[in-house]
C-alpha positions as CSV (number, residue, x, y, z in Angstrom):
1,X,0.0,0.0,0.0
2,X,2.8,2.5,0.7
3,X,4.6,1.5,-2.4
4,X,1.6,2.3,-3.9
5,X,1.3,5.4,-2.6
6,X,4.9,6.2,-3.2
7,X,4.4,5.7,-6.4
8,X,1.3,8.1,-7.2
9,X,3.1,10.7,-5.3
10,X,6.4,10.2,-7.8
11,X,4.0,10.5,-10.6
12,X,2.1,13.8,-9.1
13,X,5.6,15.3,-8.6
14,X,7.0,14.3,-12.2
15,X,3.7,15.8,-14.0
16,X,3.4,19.1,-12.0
17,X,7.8,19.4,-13.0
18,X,7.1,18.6,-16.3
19,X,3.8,21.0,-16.9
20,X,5.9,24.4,-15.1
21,X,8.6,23.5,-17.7
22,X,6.8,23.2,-20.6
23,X,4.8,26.8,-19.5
24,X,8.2,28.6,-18.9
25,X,10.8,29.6,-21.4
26,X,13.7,31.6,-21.6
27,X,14.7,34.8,-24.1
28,X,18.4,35.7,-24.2
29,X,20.1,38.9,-25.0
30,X,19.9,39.2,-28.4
31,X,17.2,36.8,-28.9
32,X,13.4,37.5,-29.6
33,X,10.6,34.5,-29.0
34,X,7.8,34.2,-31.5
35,X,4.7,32.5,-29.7
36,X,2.6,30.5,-31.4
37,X,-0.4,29.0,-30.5
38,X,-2.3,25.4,-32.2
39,X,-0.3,27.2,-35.2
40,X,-1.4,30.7,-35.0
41,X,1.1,33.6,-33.9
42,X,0.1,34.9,-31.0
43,X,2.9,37.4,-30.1
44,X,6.2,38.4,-30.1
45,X,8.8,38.8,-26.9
46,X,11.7,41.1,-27.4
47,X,12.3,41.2,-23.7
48,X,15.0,39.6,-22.3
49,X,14.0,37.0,-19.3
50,X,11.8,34.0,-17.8
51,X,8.7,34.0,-19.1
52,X,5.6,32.1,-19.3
53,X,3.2,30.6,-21.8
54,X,0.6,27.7,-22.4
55,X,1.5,24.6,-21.8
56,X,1.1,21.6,-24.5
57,X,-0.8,24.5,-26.6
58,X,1.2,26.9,-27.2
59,X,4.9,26.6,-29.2
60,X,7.9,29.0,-28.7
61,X,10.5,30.1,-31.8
62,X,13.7,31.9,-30.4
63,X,15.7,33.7,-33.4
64,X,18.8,35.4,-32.9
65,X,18.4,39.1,-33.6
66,X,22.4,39.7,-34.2
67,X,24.2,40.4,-37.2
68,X,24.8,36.7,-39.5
69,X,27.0,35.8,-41.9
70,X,26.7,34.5,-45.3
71,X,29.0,33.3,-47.1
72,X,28.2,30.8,-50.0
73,X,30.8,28.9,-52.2
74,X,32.2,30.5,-55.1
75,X,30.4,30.5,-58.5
76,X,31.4,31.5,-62.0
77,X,29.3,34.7,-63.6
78,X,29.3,35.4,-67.2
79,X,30.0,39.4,-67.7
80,X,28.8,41.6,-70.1
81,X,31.6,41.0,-72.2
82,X,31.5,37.2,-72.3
83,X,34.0,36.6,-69.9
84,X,33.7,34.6,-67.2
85,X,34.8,35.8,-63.6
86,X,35.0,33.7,-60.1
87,X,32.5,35.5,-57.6
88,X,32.2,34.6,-54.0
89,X,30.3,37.4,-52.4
90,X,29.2,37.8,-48.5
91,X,25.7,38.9,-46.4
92,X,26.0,39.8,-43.3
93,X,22.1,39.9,-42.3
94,X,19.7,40.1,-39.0
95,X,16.3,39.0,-38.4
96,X,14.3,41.8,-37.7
97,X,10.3,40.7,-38.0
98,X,10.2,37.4,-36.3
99,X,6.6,36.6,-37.2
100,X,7.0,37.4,-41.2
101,X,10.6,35.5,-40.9
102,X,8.7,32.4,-39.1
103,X,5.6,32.8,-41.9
104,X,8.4,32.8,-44.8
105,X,11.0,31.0,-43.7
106,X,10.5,29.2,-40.2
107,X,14.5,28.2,-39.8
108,X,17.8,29.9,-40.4
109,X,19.1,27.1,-42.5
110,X,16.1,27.9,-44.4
111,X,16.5,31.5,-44.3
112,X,20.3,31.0,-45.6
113,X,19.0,28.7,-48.4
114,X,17.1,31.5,-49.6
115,X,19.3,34.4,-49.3
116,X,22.0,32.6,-50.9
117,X,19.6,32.6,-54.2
118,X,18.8,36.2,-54.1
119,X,22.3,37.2,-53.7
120,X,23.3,35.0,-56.3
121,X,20.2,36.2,-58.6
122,X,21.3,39.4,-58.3
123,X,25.3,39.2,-58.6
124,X,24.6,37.4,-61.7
125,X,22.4,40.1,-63.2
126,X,24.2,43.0,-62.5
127,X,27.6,41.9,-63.4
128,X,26.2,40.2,-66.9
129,X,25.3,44.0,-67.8
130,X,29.4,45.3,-67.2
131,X,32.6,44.4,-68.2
132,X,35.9,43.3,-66.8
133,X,37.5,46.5,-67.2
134,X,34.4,48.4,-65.3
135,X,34.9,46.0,-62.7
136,X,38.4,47.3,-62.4
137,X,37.8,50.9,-61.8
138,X,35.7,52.5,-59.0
139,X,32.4,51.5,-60.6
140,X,33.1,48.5,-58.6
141,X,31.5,50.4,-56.0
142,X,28.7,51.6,-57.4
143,X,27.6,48.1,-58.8
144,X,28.0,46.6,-54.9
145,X,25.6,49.1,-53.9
146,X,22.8,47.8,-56.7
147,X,23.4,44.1,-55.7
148,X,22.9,45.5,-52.0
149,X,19.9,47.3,-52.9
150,X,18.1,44.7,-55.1
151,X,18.8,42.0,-52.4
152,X,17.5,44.3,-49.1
153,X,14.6,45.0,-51.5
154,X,14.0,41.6,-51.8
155,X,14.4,40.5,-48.4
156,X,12.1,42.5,-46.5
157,X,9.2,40.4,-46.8
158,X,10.8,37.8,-45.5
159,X,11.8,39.7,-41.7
160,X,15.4,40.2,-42.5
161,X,17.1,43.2,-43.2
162,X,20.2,42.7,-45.3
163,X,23.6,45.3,-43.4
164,X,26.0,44.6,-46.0
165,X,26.9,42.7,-49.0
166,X,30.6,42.8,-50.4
167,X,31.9,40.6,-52.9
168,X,35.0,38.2,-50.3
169,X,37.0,37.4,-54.0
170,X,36.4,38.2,-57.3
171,X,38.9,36.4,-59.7
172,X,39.6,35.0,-63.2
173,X,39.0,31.0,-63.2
174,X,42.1,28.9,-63.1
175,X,42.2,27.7,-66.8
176,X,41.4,31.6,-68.1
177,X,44.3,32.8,-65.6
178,X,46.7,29.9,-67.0
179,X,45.5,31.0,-70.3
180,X,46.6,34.5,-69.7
181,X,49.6,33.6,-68.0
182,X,50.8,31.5,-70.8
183,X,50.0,34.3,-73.2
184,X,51.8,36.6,-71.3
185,X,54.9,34.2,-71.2
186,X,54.8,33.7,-74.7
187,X,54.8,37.7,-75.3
188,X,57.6,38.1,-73.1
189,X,59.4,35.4,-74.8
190,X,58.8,36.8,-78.2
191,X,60.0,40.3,-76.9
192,X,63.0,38.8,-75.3
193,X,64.0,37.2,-78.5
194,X,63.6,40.5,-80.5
195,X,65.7,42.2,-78.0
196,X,68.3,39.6,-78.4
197,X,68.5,39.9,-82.0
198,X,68.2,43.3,-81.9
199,X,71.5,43.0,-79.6
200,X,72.9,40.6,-81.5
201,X,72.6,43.4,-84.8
202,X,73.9,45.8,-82.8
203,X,76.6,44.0,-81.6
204,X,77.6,43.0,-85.2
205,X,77.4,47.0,-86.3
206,X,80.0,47.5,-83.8
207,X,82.6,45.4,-84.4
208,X,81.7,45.9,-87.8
209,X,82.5,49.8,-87.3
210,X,85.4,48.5,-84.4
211,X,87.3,46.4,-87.2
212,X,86.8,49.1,-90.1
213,X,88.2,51.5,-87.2
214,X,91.2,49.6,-86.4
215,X,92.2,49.5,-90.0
216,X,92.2,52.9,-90.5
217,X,93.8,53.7,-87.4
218,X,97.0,50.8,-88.4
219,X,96.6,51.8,-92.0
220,X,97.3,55.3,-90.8
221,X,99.8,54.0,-88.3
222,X,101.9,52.2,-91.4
223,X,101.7,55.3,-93.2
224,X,103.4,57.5,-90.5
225,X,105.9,54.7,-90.0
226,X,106.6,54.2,-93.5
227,X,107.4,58.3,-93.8
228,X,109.2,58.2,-90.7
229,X,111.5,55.6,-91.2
230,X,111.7,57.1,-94.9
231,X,112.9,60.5,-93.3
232,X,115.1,58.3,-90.5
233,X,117.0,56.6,-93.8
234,X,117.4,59.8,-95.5
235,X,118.3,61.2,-92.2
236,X,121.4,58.5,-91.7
237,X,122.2,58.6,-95.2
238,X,122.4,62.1,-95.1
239,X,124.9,61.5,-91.9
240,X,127.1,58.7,-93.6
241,X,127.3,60.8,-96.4
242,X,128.9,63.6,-94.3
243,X,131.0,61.6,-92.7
244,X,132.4,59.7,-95.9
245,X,133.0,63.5,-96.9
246,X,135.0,64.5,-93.6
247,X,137.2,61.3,-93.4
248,X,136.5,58.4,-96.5
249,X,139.4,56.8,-94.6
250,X,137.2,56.2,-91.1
251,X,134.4,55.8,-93.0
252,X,135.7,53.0,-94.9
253,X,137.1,51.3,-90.9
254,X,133.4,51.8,-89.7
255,X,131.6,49.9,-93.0
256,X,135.0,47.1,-92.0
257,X,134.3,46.6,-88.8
258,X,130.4,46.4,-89.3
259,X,130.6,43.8,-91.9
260,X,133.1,41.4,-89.3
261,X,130.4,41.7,-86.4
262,X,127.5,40.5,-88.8
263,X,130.2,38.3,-90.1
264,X,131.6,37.0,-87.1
265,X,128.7,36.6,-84.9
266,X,126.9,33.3,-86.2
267,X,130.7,31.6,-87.0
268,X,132.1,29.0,-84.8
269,X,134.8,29.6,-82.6
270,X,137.2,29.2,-85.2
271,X,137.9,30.4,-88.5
272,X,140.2,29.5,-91.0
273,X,141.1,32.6,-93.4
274,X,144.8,33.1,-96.0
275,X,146.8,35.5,-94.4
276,X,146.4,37.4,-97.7
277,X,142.6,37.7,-97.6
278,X,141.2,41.4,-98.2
279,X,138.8,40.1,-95.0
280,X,142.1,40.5,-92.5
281,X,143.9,43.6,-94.2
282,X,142.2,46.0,-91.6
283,X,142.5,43.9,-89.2
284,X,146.1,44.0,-89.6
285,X,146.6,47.0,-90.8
286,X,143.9,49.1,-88.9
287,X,142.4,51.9,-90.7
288,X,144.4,53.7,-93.5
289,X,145.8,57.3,-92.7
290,X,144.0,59.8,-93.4
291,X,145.3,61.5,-96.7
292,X,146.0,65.3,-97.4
293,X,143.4,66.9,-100.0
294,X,145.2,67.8,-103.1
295,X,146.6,71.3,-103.3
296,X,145.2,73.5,-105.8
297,X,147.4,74.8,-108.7
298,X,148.5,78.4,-108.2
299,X,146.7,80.6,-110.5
300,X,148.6,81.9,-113.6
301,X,149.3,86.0,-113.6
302,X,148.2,87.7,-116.5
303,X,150.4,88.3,-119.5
C-alpha cells in the first residue's frame, strides 16, 4: 500500500515538474521569441527573461536578432563582355520581424538557403550587364551598392534586413588565368627574343664599325711609319754621307768593322782565313791614314 502510494506521489511530482517547464521559457540577450499557439502567432517577446506561456498548446520560436554571416561557395558569372569571372560574395544579415521570418521562412538554415539565391540572382544580373575593365575601376562600388539594394529590396518580406553585401573574392577562373599567364609568357618570350637579336645586330654593327676603325687607325699607323723611317733613312744617309765627306778613310774602318760583327757573330769559334785575304787587311793593318786633300794649282798671272 505504501509502495503504492509512493508511487502516485512520484508521478504527481513528475507531471506538476514537467507541466511548469513546458509553461516557462527563456529569451536571451539578443534573442526574440515568437509564440505560437495550435499554429497561429500569437505574439512576439523582445524582452529579455523567464517567461511564461501555455503549456502543451502553445509553441515558442527563439531567433537570434544579431548580425549573421553568409558566405556561399564560389560560383562563375558570365560578364557583359562574355568573360567569365569567379565571384564569391558575402551577407551579413539580422532578423528583424520574427513573425514574417517564421511565416516565410521558419529556420535559419532555411532562411540561408534562400538568401544565398537572391544574392546570387542578383550578382549574376548586375555583373552580366558590365565588363571586366568596369569592374576594375571604381564602378566596382557603385555596382555593390545595386546588388545591396536589389537583395534588401527583396528581403524584406521575409523579416530580414540585409547590413552589408561585399563581394570576399572576385577572380579570373584557373584555366582563363593559366590562359593568360601562358599568353603573357609567350609575349615576353617573343619580346625577349627580338631584343636579343636586336643586340645581336647591334653587336655586329659595332665590331663591324670597331674592325673598319682599327684598320684605318693601323693603316694610318703604317703610313706615319713608312714616312718616318723614310725620313730616319734619308736622315742616316744624309749622316754617312757627311761623314764619308769629312774622313772616307774612317768611314771606310766603320763599314769594315760592321761587316766582321754581322760576319763573325753566327761563326764557330774558329775560323780558317789566308793570311792574304782582303777580309784580314784591316785587321792587320787598322784603318788607312787619313790622306792630305790635293793642293790646288797656283793661278797663272796675267800676261
Amino acid at each position: 500500500m505504501k509502495t503504492r502510494l509512493l508511487l502516485a506521489l512520484a508521478a504527481i511530482v513528475a507531471a506538476i515538474v514537467y507541466l511548469v517547464a513546458s509553461s516557462l521559457y527563456v529569451v536571451g540577450e539578443g534573442e526574440q521569441a515568437l509564440v505560437v499557439r495550435l499554429g497561429a502567432p500569437v505574439g512576439v517577446v523582445v524582452e529579455p527573461g523567464l517567461k511564461a506561456k501555455a503549456p502543451f498548446i502553445d509553441s515558442v520560436y527563439v531567433y537570434d536578432t544579431r548580425l549573421q554571416l553568409l558566405e556561399p561557395p564560389p560560383e562563375q558569372v558570365i560578364l557583359g563582355d562574355q568573360k567569365r569571372l569567379e565571384v564569391q560574395p558575402y551577407t551579413r544579415f539580422r532578423i528583424v520581424e520574427p513573425l514574417r521570418f517564421y511565416q516565410a521562412l521558419r529556420t535559419l538554415d532555411q532562411a540561408r538557403a534562400q538568401l544565398a539565391q537572391l544574392v546570387s540572382s542578383s550578382v549574376r544580373r548586375e555583373l552580366g550587364q558590365v565588363s571586366l575593365l568596369t569592374l576594375l575601376t571604381p564602378q566596382r562600388s557603385d555596382i555593390v551598392d545595386l546588388i545591396k539594394n536589389e537583395v534588401v529590396t527583396k528581403a524584406r518580406p521575409l523579416g530580414v534586413e540585409i547590413d552589408e553585401v561585399r563581394f570576399h573574392r572576385a577572380d579570373l577562373p584557373f584555366e582563363t588565368s593559366q590562359a593568360i599567364y601562358d599568353r603573357m609568357k609567350s609575349e615576353r618570350q617573343r619580346e625577349a627574343k627580338e631584343l636579343r637579336a636586336q643586340g645581336a645586330e647591334w653587336a655586329q654593327q659595332i665590331e663591324s664599325r670597331a674592325d673598319r676603325d682599327r684598320t684605318v687607325l693601323l693603316s694610318e699607323a703604317q703610313r706615319a711609319a713608312t714616312i718616318s723611317r723614310g725620313e730616319g733613312d734619308a736622315e742616316a744617309n744624309r749622316a754617312l754621307a757627311e761623314a764619308f765627306d769629312k774622313d772616307p778613310g774612317f768611314y771606310q774602318f766603320y763599314r769594315a768593322l760592321k761587316t766582321y760583327r754581322s760576319a763573325l757573330a753566327d761563326s764557330g769559334p774558329t775560323l780558317v782565313l789566308s793570311p792574304d785575304a782582303d777580309f784580314m787587311r784591316t785587321l792587320e793593318s787598322g784603318p788607312n791614314p787619313p790622306q792630305s786633300p790635293p793642293t790646288p794649282p797656283a793661278p797663272r798671272s796675267a800676261p
